[in-house]
C-alpha positions in Angstrom: 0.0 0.0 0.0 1.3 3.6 -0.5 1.6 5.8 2.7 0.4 9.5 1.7 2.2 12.8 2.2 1.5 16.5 1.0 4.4 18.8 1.0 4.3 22.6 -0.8 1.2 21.0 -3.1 3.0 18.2 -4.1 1.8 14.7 -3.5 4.3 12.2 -2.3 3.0 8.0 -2.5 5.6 5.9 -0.8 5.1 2.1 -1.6 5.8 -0.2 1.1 4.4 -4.0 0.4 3.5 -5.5 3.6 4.9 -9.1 4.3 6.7 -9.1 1.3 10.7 -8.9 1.0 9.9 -6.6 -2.3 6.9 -4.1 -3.1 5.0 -5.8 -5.3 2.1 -3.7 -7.5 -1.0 -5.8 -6.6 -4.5 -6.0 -6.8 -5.1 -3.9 -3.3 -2.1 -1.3 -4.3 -4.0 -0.9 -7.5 -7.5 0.4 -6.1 -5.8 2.6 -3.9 -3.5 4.5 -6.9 -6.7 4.6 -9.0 -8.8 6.0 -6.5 -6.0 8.5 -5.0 -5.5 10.2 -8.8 -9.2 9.9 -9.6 -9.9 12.3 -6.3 -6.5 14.4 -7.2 -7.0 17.6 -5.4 -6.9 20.8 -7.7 -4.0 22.3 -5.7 -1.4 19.4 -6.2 1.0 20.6 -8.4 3.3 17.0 -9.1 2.2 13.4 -8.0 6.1 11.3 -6.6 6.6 8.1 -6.6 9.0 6.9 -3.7 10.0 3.4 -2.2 9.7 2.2 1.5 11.4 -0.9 1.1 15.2 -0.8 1.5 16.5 -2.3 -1.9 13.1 -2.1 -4.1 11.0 0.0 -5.9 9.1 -2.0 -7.5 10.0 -5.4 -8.9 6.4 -6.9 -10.9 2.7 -7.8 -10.6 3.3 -10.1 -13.4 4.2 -13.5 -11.7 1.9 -13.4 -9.5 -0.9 -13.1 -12.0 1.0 -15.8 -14.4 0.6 -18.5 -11.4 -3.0 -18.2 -11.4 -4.2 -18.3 -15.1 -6.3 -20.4 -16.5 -7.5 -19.0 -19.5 -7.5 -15.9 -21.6 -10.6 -14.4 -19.8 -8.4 -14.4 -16.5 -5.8 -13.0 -18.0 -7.7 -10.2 -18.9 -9.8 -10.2 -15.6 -6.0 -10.3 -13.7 -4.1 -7.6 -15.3 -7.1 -5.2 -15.5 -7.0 -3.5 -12.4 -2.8 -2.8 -12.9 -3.7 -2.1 -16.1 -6.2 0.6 -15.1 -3.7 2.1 -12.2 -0.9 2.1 -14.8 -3.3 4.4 -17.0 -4.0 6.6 -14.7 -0.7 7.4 -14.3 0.0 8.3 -17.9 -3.7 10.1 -17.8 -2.4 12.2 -14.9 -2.7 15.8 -15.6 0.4 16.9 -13.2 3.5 15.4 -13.4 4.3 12.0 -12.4 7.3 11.5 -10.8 9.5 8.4 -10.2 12.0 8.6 -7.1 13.9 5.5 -8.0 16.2 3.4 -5.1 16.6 -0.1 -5.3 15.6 -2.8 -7.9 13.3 -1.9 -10.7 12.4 -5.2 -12.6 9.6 -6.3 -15.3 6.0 -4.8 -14.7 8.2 -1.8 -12.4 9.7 -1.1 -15.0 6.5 -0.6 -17.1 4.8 1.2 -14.4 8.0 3.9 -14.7 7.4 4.1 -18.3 4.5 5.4 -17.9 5.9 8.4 -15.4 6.8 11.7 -17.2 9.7 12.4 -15.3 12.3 10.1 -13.6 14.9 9.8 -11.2 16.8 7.3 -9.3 19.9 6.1 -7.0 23.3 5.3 -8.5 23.6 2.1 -5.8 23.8 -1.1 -7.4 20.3 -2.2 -6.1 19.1 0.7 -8.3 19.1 -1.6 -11.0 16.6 -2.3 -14.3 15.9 -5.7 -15.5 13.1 -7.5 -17.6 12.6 -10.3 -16.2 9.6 -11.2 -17.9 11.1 -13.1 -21.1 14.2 -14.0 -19.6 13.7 -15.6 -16.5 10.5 -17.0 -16.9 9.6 -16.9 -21.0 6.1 -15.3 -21.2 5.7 -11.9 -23.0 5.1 -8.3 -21.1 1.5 -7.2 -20.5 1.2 -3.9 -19.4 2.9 -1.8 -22.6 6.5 -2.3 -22.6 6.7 -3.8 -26.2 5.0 -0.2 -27.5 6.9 2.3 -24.8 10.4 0.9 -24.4 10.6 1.1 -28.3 8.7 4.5 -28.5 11.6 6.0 -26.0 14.8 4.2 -26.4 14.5 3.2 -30.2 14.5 -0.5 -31.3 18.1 -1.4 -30.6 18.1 -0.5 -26.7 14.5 -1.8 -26.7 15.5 -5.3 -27.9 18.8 -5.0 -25.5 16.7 -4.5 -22.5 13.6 -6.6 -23.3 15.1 -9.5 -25.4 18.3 -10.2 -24.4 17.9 -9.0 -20.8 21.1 -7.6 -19.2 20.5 -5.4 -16.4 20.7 -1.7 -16.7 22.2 0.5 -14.1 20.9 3.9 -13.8 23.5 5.5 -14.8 23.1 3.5 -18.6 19.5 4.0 -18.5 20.4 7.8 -18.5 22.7 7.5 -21.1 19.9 5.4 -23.2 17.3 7.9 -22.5 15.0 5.8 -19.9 15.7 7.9 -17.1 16.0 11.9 -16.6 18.8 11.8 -14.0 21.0 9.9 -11.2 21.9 11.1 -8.0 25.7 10.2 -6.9 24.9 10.0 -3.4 22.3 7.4 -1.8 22.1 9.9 1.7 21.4 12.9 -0.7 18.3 11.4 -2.3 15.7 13.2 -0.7 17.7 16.3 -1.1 18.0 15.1 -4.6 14.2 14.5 -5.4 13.1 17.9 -4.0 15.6 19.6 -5.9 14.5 18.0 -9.3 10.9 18.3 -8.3 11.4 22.1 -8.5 12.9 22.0 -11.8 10.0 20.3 -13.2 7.5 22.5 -12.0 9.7 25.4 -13.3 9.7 23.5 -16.3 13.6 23.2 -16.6 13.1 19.2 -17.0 11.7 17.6 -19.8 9.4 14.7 -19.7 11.4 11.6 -20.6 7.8 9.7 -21.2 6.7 8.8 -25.0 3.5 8.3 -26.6 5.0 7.6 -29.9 8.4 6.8 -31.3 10.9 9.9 -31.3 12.3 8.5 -34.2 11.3 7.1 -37.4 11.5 4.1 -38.3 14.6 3.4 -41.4 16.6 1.2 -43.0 19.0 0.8 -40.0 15.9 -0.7 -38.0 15.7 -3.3 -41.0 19.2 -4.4 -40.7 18.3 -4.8 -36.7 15.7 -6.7 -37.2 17.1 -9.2 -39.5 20.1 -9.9 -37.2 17.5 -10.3 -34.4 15.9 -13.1 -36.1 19.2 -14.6 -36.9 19.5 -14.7 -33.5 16.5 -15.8 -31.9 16.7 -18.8 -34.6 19.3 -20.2 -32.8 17.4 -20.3 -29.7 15.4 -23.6 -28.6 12.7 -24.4 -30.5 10.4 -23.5 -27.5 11.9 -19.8 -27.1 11.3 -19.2 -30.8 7.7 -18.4 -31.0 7.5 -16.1 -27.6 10.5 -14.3 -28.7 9.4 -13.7 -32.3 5.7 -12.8 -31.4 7.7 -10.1 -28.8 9.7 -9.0 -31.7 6.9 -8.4 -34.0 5.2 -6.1 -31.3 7.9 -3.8 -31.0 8.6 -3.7 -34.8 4.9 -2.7 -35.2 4.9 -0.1 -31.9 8.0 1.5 -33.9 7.0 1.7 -36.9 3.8 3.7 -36.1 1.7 4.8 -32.8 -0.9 4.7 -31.2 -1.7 1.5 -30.6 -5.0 0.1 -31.7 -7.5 -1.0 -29.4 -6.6 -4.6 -31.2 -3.0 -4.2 -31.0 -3.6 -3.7 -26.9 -6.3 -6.9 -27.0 -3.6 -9.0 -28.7 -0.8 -7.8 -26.3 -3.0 -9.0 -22.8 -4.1 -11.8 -25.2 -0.4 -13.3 -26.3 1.3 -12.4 -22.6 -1.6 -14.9 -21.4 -0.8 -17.2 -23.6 2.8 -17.5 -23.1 2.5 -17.5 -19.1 0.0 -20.5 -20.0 1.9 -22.1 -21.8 3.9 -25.7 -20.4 7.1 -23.6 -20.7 5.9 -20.8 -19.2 4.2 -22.8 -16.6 7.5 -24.6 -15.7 9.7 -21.1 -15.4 7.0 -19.9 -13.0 7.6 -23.0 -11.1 11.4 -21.7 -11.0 10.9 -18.9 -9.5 9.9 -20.5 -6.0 13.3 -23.0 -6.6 15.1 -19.6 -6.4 13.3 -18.7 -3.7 13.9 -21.6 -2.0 17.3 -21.7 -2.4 17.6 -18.3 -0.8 16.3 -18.9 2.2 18.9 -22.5 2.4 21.7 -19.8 1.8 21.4 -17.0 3.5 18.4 -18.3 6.5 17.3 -15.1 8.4 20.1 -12.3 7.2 18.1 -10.8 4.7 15.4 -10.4 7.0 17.2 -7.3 8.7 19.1 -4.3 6.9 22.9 -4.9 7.6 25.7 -2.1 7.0 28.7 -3.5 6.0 32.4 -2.4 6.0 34.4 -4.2 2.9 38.0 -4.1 2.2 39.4 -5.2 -1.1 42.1 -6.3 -2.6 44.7 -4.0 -4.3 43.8 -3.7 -7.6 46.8 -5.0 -9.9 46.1 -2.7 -12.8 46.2 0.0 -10.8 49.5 -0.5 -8.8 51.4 -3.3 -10.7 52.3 -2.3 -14.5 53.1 -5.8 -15.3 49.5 -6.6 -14.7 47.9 -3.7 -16.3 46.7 -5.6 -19.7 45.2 -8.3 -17.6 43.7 -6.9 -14.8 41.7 -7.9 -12.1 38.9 -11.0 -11.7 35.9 -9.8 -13.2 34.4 -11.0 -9.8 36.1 -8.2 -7.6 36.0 -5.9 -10.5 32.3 -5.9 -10.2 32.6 -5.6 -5.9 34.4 -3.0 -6.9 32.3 -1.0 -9.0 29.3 -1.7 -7.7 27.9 0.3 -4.8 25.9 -1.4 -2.3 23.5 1.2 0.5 24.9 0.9 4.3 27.9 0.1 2.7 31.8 1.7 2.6 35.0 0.6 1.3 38.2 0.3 3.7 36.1 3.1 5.7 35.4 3.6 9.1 31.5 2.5 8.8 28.6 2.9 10.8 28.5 1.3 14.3 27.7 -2.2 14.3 28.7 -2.8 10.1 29.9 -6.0 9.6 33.7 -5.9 8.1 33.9 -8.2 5.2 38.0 -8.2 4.6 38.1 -9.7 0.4 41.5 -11.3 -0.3 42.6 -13.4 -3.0 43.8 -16.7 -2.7 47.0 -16.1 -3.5 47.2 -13.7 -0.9 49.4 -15.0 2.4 47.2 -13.8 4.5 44.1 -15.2 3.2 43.7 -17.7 5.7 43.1 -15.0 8.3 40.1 -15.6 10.4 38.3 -12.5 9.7 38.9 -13.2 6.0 36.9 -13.9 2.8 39.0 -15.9 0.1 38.0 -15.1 -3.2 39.3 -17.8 -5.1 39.1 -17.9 -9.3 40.8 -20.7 -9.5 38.2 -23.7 -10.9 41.0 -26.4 -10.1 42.1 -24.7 -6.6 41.9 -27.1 -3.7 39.3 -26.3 -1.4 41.1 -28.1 2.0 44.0 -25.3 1.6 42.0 -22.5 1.5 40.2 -20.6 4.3 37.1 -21.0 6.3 35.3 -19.1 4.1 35.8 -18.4 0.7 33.8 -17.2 -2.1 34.5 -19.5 -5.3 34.0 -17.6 -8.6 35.5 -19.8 -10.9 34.1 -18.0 -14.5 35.4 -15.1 -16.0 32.9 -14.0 -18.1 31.4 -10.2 -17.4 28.0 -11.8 -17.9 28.6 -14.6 -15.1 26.8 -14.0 -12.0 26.6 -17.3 -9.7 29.3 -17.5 -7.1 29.5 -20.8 -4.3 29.7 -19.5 -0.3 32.1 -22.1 0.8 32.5 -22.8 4.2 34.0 -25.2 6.5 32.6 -25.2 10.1 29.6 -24.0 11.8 31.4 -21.9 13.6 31.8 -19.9 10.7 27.9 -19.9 9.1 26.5 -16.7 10.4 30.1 -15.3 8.2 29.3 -17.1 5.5 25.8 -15.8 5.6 26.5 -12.4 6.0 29.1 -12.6 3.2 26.5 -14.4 1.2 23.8 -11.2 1.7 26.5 -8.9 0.6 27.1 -10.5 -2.8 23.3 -10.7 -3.4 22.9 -7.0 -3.1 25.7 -6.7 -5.1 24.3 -8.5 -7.6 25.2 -12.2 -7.3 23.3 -15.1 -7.4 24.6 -17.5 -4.5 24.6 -21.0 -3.3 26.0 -22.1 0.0 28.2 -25.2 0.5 29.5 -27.0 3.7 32.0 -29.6 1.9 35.4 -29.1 3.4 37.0 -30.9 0.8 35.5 -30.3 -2.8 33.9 -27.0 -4.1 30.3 -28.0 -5.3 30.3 -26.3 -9.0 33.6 -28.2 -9.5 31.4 -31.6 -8.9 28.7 -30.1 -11.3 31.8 -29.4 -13.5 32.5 -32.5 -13.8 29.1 -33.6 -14.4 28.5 -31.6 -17.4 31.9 -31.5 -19.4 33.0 -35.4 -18.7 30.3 -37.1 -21.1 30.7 -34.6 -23.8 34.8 -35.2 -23.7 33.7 -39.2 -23.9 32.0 -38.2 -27.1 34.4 -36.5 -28.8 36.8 -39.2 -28.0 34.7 -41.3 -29.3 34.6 -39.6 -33.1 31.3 -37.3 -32.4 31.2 -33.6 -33.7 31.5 -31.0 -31.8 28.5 -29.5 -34.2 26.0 -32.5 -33.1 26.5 -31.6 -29.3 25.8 -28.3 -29.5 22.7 -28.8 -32.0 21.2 -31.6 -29.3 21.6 -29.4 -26.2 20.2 -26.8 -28.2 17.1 -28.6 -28.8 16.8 -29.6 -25.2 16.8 -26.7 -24.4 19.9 -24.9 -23.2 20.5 -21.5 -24.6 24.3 -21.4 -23.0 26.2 -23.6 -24.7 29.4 -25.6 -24.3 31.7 -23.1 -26.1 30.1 -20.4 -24.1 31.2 -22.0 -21.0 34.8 -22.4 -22.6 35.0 -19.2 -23.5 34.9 -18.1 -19.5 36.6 -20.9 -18.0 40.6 -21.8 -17.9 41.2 -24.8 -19.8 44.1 -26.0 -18.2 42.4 -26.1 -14.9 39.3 -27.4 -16.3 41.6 -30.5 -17.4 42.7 -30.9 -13.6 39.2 -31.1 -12.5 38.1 -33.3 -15.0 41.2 -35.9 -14.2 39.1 -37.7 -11.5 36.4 -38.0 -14.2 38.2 -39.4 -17.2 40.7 -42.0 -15.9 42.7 -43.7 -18.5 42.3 -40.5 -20.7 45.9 -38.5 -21.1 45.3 -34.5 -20.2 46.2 -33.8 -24.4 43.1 -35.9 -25.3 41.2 -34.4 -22.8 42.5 -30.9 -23.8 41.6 -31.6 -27.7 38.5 -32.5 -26.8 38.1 -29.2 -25.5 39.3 -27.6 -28.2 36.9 -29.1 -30.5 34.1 -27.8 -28.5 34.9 -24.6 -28.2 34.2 -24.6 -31.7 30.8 -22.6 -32.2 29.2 -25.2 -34.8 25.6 -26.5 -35.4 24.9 -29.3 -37.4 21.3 -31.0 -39.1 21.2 -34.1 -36.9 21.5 -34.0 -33.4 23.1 -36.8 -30.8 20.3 -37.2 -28.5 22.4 -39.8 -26.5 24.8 -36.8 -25.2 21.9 -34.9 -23.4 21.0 -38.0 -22.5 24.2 -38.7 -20.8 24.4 -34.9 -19.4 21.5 -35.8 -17.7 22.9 -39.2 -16.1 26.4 -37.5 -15.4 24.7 -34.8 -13.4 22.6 -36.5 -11.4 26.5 -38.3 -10.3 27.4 -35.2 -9.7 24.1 -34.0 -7.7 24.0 -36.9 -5.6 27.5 -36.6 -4.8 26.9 -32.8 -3.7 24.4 -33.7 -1.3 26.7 -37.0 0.1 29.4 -34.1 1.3 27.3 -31.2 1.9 28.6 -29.4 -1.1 25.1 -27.7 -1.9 23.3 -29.8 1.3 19.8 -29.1 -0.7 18.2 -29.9 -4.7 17.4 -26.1 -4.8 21.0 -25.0 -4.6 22.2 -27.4 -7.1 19.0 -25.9 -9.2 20.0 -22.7 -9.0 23.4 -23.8 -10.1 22.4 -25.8 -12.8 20.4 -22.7 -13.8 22.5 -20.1 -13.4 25.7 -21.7 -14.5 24.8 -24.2 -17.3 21.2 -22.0 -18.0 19.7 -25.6 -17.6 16.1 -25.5 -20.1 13.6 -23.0 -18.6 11.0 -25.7 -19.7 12.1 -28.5 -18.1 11.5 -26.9 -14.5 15.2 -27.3 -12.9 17.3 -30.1 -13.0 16.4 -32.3 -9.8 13.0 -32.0 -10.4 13.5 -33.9 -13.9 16.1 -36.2 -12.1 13.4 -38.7 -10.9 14.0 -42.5 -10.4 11.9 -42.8 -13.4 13.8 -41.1 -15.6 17.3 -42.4 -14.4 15.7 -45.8 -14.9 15.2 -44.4 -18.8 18.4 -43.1 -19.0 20.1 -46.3 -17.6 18.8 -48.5 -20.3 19.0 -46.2 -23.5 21.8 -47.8 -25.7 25.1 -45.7 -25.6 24.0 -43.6 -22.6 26.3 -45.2 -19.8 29.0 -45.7 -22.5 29.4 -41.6 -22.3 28.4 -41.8 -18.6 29.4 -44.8 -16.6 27.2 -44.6 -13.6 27.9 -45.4 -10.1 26.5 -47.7 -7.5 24.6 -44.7 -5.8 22.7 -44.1 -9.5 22.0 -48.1 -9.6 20.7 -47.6 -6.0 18.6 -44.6 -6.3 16.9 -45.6 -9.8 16.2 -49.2 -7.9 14.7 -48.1 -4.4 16.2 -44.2 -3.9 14.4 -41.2 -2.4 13.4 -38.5 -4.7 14.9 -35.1 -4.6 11.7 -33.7 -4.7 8.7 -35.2 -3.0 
């Protein structure tokens, strides 16, 4: 619900959703915002929209509607009353003002784009994402196919809706979503008031569109096409929610106002797609993640925690002979990324919690009060300290980093650390196996039965075409690309005995070759599947990731395991192993082992 303030005839609304970790724009928030602009009094000169929730503004309406459709008629039913409140907004005669701090994802971000005038945080957790397409595959409802390519032109459009990276604020001033960004988290309010005044004194343009700012040419033709070149290589089950998507922007860019058809079909298709099996099954996700939130970090992110980090030196700042190389992507982005209630090798608030970063290689990472980041995917976990933070990929894009930690004494650390990353950005998984990092078992699964096969004479082109019709959208030579090889070798040793390193090595090789071929190998999924449910039952054995959700959200976050298959223990049933046990050349790529023979016979599900 919005709390209500009037200040020199300006109407502040501060969302705060009760029992919820995030404001979410529901059915109750929406009666109240269509009843509070319908009785606007004359004498309000602006309408601001400001957060009460530490970390969001607002992150969606839109998965909580997708779990409960049935039909069309409820998805029109569902998304009326948002639909309504978001309308009034754009209606509004004053302006409407977004105050933006924290996360701004999927249908928050279409409820902004229908503010005239915006600004918001430069903190990390001041963040834009749609999360509607790529986290769980069904199509926007409430107008962000016709306004995102109205104000930011097709190309940022399909960046932000399509492909999904998240925006800070700073980018979405540079790409024209938001008016401005405040430098300073404890000079927000300041901040607001000031820009409040320029608007009235009409010194700030509205940012809002109601048609495209620029015409549509030849340049959006060449866009296009290479957007469909793209989304054909996505699984089959992607292709038709992403090309419907992509015709709705063309068509909102090349001409506005919508039709009253256009915004039928838009309700009507974003129905569909959250109906759908796939859709269905990434809704399902969502509570995995959830899930696998509350295993890692337990009751930390129920409080607000200040914390006081110290980093490591960075080696392209103070050691020329690194300079080209730099540092981890990992601690770059700690770096770069500002969290609120947090300072760097500061004196922070009373009670912060220090978090002191080192690297591995450090001597003193084994201090106590240490975190050791370790980038090293063949690193020994028994050497390092009691708790490190394994971050083993070096791609800019890679976001999943393993909480290791070795006794209990050490949990409410680990937990802490874990919060830290999250607001930083980080998806995160805690493990308790003092001997073995967890995503170097999953490692292991993946990579070991698709090194068997090219041993074994099949191409590198057939792999990649049959995980690709699976369902996986990250691919093997993605992977290579942000992993080292040479220590991806070592960790497949245990794996492959009897192979020589070279052959494992040119195996590799061959994969890191981005090829596609006609005829698939369905065997090799087949034995991805068998070779990480090894690996998943070995994880829980040692209390690397104790619980199915955490190797989920590995699976997920790591591997991008198929959005329609649900997650990857809940398609590991004792049914299925039993399939994949007697399909000819399956074990041949992955032998099983007596725990596999044991759970298919009489073992207990991961999920009951």
């Amino acid at each position: 619900m919005f709390t209500i303030e009037t200040k020199d005839d300006v109407l502040y609304l501060t969302l705060d959703t009760k029992g919820s970790a995030v404001n979410v724009f529901n059915l109750e928030t929406s009666s109240q915002l269509i009843e509070i602009l319908a009785a606007l009094p004359a004498d309000v000169r602006a309408v601001v929209f400001r957060s009460g929730k530490p970390g969001s503004f607002i992150n969606g309406v839109g998965m909580l509607m997708s779990h409960s459709l049935s039909s069309h008629d409820g998805a029109v039913e569902l998304s009326r009353l948002a639909r309504e409140a978001y309308a009034a907004v754009r209606r509004c005669k004053v302006p409407t003002i977004a105050a933006m701090e924290g996360t701004v994802w999927g249908c928050g971000v279409e409820f902004v784009l229908n503010c005239s005038h915006r600004i918001a945080a430069d903190t990390y957790d001041t963040h834009v994402y749609m999360t509607e397409l790529n986290d769980y595959l069904f199509i926007p409802c409430f107008g962000a196919t016709r306004n995102l390519p109205y104000e930011l032109g097709l190309r940022h459009a399909i960046d932000l809706l399509l492909w999904g990276d998240p925006w800070s604020a700073r980018q979405a001033v540079e790409r024209g979503l938001f008016n401005e960004v405040v430098a300073r988290e404890d000079a927000m309010t300041e901040a607001t008031n000031d820009f409040v005044r320029r608007v009235l004194s009409g010194h700030v343009p509205a940012v809002r569109a109601d048609a495209p700012r620029k015409p549509y040419g030849s340049d959006d033709d060449v866009l296009v096409a290479e957007t469909r070149e793209r989304i054909a290589k996505l699984p089959p089950h992607y292709r038709a929610v992403y090309d419907t998507t992509l015709d709705m922007m063309v068509t909102a860019a090349q001409r506005a106002p919508a039709s009253a058809e256009e915004l039928a079909a838009e309700i009507r298709v974003s129905g569909e797609s959250a109906m759908s099996g796939p859709g269905k099954a990434a809704h399902a996700f969502f509570f995995i993640r959830q899930m696998a939130a509350r295993h890692t970090l337990s009751v930390v992110d129920q409080r607000p925690v200040a914390y006081r980090v110290h980093l490591p030196t960075n080696p392209a700042e103070h050691a020329p002979e690194h300079r080209d190389a730099g540092e981890h992507p990992f601690v770059a982005k700690l770096r770069s990324r500002r969290v609120r209630q947090t300072v760097f090798d500061g004196v922070g608030p009373d009670g912060a919690i220090p978090i002191h970063v080192r690297m591995a290689n450090d001597p003193a990472a084994s201090e106590a009060t240490s975190v050791v980041v370790c980038t090293d995917l063949a690193a020994k976990r028994a050497s390092l300290g009691d708790v490190v933070a394994f971050a083993p990929m070096r791609s800019e894009a890679s976001r999943f980093v393993e909480i290791s930690v070795k006794t209990e004494s050490s949990l409410d650390k680990a937990r802490h650390v874990a919060n830290y990353l999250r607001l930083v950005g980080f998806q995160v998984a805690l493990s308790r196996a003092p001997e073995d990092f967890g995503l170097a078992e999953l490692f292991r699964g993946y990579f070991a039965p698709l090194v068997r096969a090219v041993l074994r004479g099949v191409q590198a082109g057939r792999i990649h075409t049959a995980l690709s019709h699976y369902g996986f959208v990250r691919l093997p030579h993605d992977l290579l690309e942000s992993l080292d090889i040479e220590a991806l070798v070592e960790v497949l040793a245990p794996s492959l005995v009897g192979t020589s390193r070279s052959d494992v090595g040119s195996a590799l090789a061959a994969l890191r070759t981005n090829e596609r071929a006609s005829a698939p190998d369905a065997s090799v999924t087949d034995a991805i599947l068998l070779s990480l449910h090894g690996a998943a039952l070995r994880c829980i054995e040692r209390r690397a990731f104790h619980h199915p959700t955490l190797i989920d959200l590995a699976a997920r976050e790591v591997f991008d395991f198929p959005i329609a298959e649900k997650s990857l223990c809940s398609v590991l049933t004792r049914a299925k192993i039993r399939e994949l046990l007697g399909r000819t050349g399956v074990t041949d790529l992955a032998p099983p082992s007596h725990a596999q023979i044991a759970f298919a016979e009489a073992g207990r599900a991961f999920y009951l």
